[in-house]
N, C-alpha and C positions, 0 to 999 in steps of 0.2 A: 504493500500500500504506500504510495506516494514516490512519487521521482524526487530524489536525493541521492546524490552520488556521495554521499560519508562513509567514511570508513572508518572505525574506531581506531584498527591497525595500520591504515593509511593513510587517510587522512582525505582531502577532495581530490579526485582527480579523473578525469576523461580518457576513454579509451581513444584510440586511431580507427577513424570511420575509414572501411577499407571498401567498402559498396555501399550502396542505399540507390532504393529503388521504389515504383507505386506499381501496387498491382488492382486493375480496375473490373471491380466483380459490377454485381448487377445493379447496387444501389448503392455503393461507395466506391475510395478507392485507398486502397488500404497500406500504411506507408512499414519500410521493413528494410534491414543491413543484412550485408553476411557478411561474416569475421573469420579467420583461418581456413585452417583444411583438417581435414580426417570425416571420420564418421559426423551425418550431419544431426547436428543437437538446435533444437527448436526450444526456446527461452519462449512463457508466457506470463506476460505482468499480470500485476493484482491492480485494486480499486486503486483510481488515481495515480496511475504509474504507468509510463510508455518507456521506452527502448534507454533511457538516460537512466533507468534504474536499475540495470544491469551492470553499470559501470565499474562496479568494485569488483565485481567476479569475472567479467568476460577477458580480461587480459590470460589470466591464467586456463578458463576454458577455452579460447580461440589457442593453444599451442597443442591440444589434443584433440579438437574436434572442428566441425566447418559450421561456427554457430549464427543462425539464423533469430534476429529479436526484431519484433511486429509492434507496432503500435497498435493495441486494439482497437475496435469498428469506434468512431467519435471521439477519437483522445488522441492528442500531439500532433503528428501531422495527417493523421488519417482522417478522410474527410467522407461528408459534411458531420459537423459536430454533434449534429440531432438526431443522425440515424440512429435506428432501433437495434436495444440493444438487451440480447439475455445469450447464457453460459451457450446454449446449442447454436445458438448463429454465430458466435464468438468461435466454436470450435469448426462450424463450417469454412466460415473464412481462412483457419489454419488450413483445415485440408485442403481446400483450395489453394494458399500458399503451398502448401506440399505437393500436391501437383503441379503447378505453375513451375516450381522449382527440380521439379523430376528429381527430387532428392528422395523419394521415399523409399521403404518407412525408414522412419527418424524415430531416433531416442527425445521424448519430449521432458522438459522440467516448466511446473507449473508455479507459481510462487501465487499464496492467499485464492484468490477469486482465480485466480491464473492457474489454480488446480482442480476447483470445480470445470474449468475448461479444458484440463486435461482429461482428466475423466470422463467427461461428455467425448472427447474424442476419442480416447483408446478407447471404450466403449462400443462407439458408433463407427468405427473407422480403423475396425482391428486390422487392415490390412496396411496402415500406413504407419502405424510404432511400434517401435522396436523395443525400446524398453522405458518406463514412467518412473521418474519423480516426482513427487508432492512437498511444498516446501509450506510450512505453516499456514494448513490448512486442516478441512475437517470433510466427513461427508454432507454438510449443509452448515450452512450459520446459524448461533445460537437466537433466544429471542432476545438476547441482551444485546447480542451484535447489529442484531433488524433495527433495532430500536436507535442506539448506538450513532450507525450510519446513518440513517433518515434525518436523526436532530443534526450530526455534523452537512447533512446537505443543506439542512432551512439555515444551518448560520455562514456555508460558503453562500448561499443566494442571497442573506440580506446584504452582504459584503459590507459590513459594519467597520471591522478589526479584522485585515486579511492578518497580521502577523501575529495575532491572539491565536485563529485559524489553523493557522501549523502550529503553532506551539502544541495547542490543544491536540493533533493530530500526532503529535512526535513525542506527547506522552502515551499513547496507544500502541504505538509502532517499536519507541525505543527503549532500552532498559535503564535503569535510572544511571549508570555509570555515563553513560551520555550527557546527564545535564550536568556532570559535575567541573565541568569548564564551560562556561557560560558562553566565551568567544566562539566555544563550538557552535552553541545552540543558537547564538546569530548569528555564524556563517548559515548555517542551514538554512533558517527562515529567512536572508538573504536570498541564498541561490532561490528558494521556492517562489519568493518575491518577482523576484528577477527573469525567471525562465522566459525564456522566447514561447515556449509552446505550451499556455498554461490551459488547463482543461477548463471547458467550460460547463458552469453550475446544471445548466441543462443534459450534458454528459455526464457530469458527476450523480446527478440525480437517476439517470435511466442505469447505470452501472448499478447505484445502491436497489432501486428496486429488480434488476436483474439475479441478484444477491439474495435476494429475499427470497423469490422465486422458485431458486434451484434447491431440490433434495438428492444427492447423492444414492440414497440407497437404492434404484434403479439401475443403476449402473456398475456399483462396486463389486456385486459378485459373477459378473459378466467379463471381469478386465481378464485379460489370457496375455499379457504381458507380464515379467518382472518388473516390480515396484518396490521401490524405495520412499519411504514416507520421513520425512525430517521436522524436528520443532524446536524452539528453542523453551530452554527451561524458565522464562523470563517472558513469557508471549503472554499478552492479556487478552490476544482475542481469540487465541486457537490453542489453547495450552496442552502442552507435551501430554497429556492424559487423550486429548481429541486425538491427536496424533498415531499414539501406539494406537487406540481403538480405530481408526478409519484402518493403519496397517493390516490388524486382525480380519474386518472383512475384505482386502482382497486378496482372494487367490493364490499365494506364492510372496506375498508383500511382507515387506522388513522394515522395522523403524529403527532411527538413531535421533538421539537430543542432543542438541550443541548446547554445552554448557554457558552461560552466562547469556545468551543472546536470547532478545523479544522476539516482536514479530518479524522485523527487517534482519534476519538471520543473516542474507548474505550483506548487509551494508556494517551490520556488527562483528561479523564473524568469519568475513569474506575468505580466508584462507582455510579454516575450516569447514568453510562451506564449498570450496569446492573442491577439496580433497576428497571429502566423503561422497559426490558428484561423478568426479571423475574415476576413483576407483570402483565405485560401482559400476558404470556404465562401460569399465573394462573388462573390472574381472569378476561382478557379478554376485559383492559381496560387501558388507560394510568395514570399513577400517579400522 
């Protein structure tokens, strides 16, 4: 949830745009990079987070893999900002990205909202992945999360106090070791301030009710992939207890907790997060 490229262990910093491209489906057009080579690994953001939010982790996954990160239907550069939006169109447009790209199947990792759209897709679309990650997330949102997002949308649409706005959302996201340097937490709400490509209330609104939406249990005992489910011990929205239980119903699925990191596992814990990533997705086993 949310584009911020922080890294606890690193600190800000931007990856090297090696492609970016638009791929024009029926009622959008939907904006997407690809980064290294190998096996090709499909990144899918959570609420309020497009392709910038990957920025802590993709350095070290583009030197093992050929990684592909999408801006979801209405957020960053994927256009128009209003199109409609819920978890099963979300995952159409991936596989349409996956055929567009003749890369299939692709090993998928889904981060928060970005797993319920993994799921919808290995699900629906077992012939394009190859193997699932889930990264703090659940088989649906609780009714504390429904609740949650819907009040953080009425206060990004009044847009009263945008830098209250993050703050409030970066206590959600982050674990308290974050706030305890202050210049960090307004770098952050800085960069959020700042972003060239900030989502709009009308987007942030049809994501949260998208969210709302989707129940998981449909899908989870249908996945016929290996999966890896990840949380961090410190997540207020999806706590490592959701974690290991979405594990348990699927099929062959394995969970690991990254110790100290919330919900933004890979922005807190980015080295750890993608070690346990990348060694799965080789050798088919946690670290």
């Amino acid at each position: 949830m949310l584009r911020c490229p922080y890294s606890a262990e690193r600190g800000f910093f931007m990856a090297t745009l090696l492609l970016a491209s638009m791929l024009m489906l029926n009622d959008i057009e939907l904006y997407y990079e690809v980064h290294g080579d190998g096996p090709p690994l499909l990144l899918v953001a959570g609420l309020a987070s497009d392709v910038s939010s990957w920025q802590t982790v993709l350095p070290a996954l583009s030197e093992h893999f050929r990684v592909i990160i999408v801006d979801n239907r209405g957020i960053g550069r994927s256009i128009p900002e209003d199109a409609p939006v819920s978890v099963d169109l979300m995952a159409d447009d991936c596989a349409a990205l996956i055929d567009h790209l003749g890369y299939g199947p692709v090993h998928i990792l889904g981060h928060s909202m970005g797993g319920f759209t993994a799921l919808s897709l290995a699900a629906r679309y077992p012939d394009r992945v190859k193997k699932l990650v889930l990264a703090a997330t659940g088989e649906k949102s609780s009714s504390r999360n429904t609740l949650l997002f819907s009040d953080l949308a009425d206060l990004y649409e009044r847009g009263e106090d945008p830098a209250g706005f993050f703050r409030t959302v970066f206590y959600w996201i982050f674990s308290p070791a974050f706030f305890e340097d202050e210049g960090t937490v307004k770098g952050a709400v800085e960069f959020a301030l700042s972003y060239p490509f900030p989502q709009s209330p009308v987007s942030f609104r049809n994501q949260v009710n998208a969210i709302a939406a989707f129940d998981g249990a449909r899908f989870t005992g249908s996945i016929n992939v290996p999966g890896l489910v990840l949380a961090g011990t410190e997540d207020l929205l999806f706590p490592a207890a959701a974690g290991a239980d979405l594990a348990k119903k699927i099929p062959g699925g394995t969970f690991l907790a990254i110790d100290g990191a919330a919900h933004s596992i890979h922005a807190e814990k980015p080295e750890k997060f993608a070690e346990a990533v990348i060694h799965f997705l080789k050798e088919g086993s946690n670290p």
